[in-house]
Biotite code that builds the C-alpha atoms (Angstrom):
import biotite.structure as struc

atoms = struc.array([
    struc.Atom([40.537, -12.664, 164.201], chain_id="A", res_id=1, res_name="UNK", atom_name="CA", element="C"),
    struc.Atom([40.415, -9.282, 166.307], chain_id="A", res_id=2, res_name="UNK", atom_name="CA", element="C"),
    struc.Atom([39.697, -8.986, 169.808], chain_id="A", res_id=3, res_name="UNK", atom_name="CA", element="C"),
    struc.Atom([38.734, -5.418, 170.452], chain_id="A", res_id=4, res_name="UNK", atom_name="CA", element="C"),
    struc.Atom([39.809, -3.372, 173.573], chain_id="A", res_id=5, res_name="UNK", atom_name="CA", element="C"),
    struc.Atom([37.158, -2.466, 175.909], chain_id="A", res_id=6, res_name="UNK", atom_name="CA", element="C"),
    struc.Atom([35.028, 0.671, 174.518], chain_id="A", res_id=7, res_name="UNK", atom_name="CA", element="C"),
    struc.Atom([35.944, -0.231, 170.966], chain_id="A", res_id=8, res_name="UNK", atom_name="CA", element="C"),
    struc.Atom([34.412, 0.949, 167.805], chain_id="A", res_id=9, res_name="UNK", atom_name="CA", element="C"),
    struc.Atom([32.113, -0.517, 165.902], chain_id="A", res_id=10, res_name="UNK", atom_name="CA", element="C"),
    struc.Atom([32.962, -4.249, 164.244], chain_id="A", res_id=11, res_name="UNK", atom_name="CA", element="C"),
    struc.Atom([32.277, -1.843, 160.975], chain_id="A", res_id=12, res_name="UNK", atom_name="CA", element="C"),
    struc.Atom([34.245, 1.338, 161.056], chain_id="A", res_id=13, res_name="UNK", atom_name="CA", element="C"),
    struc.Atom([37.300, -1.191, 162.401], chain_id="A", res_id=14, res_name="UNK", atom_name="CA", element="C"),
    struc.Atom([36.905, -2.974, 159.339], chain_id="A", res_id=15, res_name="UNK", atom_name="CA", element="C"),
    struc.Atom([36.620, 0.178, 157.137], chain_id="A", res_id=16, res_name="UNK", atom_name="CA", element="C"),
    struc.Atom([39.854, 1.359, 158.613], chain_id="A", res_id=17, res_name="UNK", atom_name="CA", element="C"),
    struc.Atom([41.695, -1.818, 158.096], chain_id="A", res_id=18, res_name="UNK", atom_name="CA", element="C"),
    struc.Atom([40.232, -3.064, 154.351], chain_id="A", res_id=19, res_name="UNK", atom_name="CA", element="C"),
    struc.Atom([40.384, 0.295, 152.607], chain_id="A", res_id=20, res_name="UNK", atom_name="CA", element="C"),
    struc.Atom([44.009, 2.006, 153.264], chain_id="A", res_id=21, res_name="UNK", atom_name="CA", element="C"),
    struc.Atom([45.545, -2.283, 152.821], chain_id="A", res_id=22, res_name="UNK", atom_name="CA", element="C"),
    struc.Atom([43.490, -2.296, 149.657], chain_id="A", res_id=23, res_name="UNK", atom_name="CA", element="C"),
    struc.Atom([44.970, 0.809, 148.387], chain_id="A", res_id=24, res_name="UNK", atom_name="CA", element="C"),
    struc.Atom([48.531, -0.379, 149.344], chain_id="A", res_id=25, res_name="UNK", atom_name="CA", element="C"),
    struc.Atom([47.889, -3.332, 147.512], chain_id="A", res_id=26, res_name="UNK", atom_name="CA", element="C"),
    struc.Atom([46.835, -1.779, 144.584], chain_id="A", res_id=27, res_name="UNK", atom_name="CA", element="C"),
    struc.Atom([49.554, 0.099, 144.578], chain_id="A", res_id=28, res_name="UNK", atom_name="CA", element="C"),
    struc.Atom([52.249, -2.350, 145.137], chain_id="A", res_id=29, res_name="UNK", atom_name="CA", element="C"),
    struc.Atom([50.692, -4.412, 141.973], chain_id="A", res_id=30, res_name="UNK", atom_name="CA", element="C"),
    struc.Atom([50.563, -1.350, 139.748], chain_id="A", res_id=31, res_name="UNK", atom_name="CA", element="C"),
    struc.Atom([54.303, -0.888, 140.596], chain_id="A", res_id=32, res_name="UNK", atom_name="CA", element="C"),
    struc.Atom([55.235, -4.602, 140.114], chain_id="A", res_id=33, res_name="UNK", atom_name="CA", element="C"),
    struc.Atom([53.320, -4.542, 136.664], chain_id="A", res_id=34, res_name="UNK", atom_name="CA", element="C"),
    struc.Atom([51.917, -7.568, 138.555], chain_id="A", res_id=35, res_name="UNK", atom_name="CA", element="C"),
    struc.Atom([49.372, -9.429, 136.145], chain_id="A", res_id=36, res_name="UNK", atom_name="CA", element="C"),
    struc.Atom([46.919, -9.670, 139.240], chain_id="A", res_id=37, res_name="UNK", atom_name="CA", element="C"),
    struc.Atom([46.269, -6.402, 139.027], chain_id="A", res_id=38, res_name="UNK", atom_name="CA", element="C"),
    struc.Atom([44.207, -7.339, 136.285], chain_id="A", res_id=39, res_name="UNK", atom_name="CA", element="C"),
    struc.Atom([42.600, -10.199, 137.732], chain_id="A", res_id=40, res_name="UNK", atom_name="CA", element="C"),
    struc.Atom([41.362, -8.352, 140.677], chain_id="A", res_id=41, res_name="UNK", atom_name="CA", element="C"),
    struc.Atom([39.777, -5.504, 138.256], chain_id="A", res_id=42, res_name="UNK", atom_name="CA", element="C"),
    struc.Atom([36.264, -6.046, 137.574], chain_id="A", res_id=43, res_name="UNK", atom_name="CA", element="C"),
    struc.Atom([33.708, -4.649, 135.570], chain_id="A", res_id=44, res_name="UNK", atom_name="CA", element="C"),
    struc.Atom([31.036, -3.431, 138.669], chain_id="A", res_id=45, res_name="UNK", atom_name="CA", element="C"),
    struc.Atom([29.005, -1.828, 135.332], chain_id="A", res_id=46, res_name="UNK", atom_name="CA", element="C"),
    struc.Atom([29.439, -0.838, 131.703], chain_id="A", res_id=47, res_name="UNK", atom_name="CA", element="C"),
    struc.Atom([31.919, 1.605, 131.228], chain_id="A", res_id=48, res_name="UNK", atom_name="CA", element="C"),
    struc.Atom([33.207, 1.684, 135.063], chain_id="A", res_id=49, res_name="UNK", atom_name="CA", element="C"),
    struc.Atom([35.747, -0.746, 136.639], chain_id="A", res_id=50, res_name="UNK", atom_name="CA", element="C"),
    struc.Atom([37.290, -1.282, 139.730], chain_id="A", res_id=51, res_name="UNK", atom_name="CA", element="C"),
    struc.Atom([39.269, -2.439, 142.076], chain_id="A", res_id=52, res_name="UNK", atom_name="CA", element="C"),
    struc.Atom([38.082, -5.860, 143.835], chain_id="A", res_id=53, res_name="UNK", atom_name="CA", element="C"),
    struc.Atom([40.239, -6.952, 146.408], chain_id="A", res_id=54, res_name="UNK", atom_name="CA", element="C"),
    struc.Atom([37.831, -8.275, 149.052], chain_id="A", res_id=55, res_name="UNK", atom_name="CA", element="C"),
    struc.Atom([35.059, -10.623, 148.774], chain_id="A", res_id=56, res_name="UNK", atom_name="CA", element="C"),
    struc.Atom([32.303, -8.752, 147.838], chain_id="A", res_id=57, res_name="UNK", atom_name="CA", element="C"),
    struc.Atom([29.390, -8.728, 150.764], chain_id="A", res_id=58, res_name="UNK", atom_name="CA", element="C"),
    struc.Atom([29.382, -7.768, 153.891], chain_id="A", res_id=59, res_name="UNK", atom_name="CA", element="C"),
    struc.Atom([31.572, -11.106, 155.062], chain_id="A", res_id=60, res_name="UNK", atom_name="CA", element="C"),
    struc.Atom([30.677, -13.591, 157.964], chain_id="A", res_id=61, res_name="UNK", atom_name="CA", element="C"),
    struc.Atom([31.862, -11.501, 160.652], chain_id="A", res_id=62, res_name="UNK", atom_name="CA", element="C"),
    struc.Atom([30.478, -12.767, 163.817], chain_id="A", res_id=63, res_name="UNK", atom_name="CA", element="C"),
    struc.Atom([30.958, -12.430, 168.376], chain_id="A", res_id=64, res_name="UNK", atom_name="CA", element="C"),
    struc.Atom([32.350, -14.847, 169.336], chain_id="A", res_id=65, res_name="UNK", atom_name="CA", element="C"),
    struc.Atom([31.972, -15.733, 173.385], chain_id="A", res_id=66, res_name="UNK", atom_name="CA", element="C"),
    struc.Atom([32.536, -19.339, 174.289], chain_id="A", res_id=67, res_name="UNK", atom_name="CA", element="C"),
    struc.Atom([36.080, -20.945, 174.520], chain_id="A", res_id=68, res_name="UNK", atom_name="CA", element="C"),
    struc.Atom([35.809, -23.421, 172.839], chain_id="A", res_id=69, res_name="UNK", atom_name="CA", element="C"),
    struc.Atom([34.358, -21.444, 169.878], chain_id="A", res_id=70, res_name="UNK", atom_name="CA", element="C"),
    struc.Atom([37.363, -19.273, 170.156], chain_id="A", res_id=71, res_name="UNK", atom_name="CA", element="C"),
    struc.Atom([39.841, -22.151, 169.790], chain_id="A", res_id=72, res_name="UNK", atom_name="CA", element="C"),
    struc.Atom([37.816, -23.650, 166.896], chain_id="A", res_id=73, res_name="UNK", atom_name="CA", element="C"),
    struc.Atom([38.183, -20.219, 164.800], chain_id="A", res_id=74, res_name="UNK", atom_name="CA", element="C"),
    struc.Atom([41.848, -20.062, 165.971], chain_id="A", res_id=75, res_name="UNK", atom_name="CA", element="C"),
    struc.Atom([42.809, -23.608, 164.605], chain_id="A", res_id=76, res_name="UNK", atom_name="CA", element="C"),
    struc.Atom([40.276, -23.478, 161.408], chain_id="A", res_id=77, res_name="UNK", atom_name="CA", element="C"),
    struc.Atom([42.266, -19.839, 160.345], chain_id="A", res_id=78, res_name="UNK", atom_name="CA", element="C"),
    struc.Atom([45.769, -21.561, 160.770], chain_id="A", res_id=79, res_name="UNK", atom_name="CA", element="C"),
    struc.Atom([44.558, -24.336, 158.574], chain_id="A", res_id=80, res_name="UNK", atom_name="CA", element="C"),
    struc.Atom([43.308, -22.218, 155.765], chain_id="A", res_id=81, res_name="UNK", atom_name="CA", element="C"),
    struc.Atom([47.079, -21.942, 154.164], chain_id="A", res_id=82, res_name="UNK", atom_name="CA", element="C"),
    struc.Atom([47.013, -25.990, 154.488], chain_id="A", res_id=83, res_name="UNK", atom_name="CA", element="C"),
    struc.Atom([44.015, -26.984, 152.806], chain_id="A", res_id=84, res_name="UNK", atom_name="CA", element="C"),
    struc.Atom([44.803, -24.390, 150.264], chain_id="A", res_id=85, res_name="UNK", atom_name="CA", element="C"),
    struc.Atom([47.920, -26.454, 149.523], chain_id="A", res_id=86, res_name="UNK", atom_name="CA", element="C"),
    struc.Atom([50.252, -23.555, 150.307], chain_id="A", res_id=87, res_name="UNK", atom_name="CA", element="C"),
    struc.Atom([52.196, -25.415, 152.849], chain_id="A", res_id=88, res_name="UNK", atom_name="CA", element="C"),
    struc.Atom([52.368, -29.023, 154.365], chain_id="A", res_id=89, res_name="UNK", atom_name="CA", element="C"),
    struc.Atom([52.063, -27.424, 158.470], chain_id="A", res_id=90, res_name="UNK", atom_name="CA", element="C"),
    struc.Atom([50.331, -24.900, 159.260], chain_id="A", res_id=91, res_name="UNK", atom_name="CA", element="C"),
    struc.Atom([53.578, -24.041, 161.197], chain_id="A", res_id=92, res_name="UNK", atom_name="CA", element="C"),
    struc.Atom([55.517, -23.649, 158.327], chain_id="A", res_id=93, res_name="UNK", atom_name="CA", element="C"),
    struc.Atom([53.009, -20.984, 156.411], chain_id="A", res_id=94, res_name="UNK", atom_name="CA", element="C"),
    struc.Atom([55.634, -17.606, 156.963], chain_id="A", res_id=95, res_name="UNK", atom_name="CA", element="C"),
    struc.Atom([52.205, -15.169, 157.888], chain_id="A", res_id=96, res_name="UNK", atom_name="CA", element="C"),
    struc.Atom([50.501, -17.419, 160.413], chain_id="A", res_id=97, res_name="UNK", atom_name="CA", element="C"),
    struc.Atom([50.449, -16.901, 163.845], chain_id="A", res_id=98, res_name="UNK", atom_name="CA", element="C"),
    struc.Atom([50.281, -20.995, 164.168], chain_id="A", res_id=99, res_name="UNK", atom_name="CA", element="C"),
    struc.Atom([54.155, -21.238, 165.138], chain_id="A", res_id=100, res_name="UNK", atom_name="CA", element="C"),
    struc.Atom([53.789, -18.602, 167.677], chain_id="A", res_id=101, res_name="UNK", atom_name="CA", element="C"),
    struc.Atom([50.637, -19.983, 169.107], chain_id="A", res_id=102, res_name="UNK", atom_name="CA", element="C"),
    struc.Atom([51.666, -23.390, 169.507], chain_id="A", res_id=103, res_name="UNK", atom_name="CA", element="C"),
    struc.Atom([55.329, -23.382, 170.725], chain_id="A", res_id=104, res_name="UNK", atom_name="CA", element="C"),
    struc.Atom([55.276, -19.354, 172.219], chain_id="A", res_id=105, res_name="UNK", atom_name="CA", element="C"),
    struc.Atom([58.232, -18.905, 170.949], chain_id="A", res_id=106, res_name="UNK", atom_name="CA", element="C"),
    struc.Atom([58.873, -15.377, 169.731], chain_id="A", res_id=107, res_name="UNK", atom_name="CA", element="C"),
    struc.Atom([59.230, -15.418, 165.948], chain_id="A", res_id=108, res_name="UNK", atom_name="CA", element="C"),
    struc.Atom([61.206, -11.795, 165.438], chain_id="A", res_id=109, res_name="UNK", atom_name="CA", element="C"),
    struc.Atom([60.621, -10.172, 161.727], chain_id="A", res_id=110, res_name="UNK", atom_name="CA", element="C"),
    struc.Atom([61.375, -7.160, 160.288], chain_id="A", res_id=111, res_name="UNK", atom_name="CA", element="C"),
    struc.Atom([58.364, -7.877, 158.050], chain_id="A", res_id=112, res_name="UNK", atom_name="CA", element="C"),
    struc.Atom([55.854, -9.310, 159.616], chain_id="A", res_id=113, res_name="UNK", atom_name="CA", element="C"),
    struc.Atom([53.204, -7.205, 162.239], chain_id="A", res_id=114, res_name="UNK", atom_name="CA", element="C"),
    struc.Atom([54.178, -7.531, 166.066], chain_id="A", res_id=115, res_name="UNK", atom_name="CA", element="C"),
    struc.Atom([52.194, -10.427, 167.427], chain_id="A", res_id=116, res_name="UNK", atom_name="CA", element="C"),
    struc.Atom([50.122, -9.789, 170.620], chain_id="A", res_id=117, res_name="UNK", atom_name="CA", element="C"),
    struc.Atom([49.208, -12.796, 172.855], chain_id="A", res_id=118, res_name="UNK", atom_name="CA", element="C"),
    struc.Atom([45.952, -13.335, 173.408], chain_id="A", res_id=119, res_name="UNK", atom_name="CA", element="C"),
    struc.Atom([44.326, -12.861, 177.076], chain_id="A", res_id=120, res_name="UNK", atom_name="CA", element="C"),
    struc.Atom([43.859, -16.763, 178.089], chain_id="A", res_id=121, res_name="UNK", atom_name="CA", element="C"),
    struc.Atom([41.357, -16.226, 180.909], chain_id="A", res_id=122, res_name="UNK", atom_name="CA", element="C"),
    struc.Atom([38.904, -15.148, 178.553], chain_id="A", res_id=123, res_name="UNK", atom_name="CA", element="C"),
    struc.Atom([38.952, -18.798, 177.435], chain_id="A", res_id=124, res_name="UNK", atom_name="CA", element="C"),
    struc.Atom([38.616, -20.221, 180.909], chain_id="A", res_id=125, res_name="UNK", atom_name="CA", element="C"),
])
């Protein structure tokens, strides 16, 4: 979930400039690794050409959203994903969710994981 500053770019050139340098990195961590994903995530797109697949192909289900309670719903369904994919038991316990964070506000400090922003409550009022 982002929430662009004011005077932000377009919902698709952010996107662009996330999903294409991460899937590059990616590709390049699994090609290192000799990780057998690598092949998993290579598809034939026609005969003779392959590539890289590591988003969903389509353009996604990227939607505004404006009410609060909306907001929340999207929040709790994305911290629940890990869960109902049987990756962990709490959606607190899932090491790359912001669930832990959002719930307690405690300040989970790692070297590894992306600084954590809180997000503006009186949006949601």
């Amino acid at each position: 979930m982002l929430h662009p500053q004011k005077d932000a770019s377009a919902v698709s050139d952010l996107l662009r400039a996330i999903k294409r340098p991460l899937s590059y990195r990616i590709k390049q961590r699994l090609i290192a690794s000799e990780s057998p994903l690598l092949k998993k995530l290579t598809i034939q797109q026609r005969p003779g050409i392959t590539t890289f697949r590591y988003w969903q192909e389509g353009p996604g289900y990227d939607r505004n959203l404006t009410e609060s309670s909306t907001i929340v719903a999207a929040i709790n369904y994305i911290h629940e994903n890990p869960v109902h994919r049987g990756l962990c038991k709490r959606a607190i316990d899932w090491k790359w969710s912001s669930a832990y964070w959002f719930e307690t506000s405690e300040e989970v400090v790692s070297n590894t994981m992306p600084k954590l922003h809180r997000l503006n409550t009186e949006m949601l009022q």
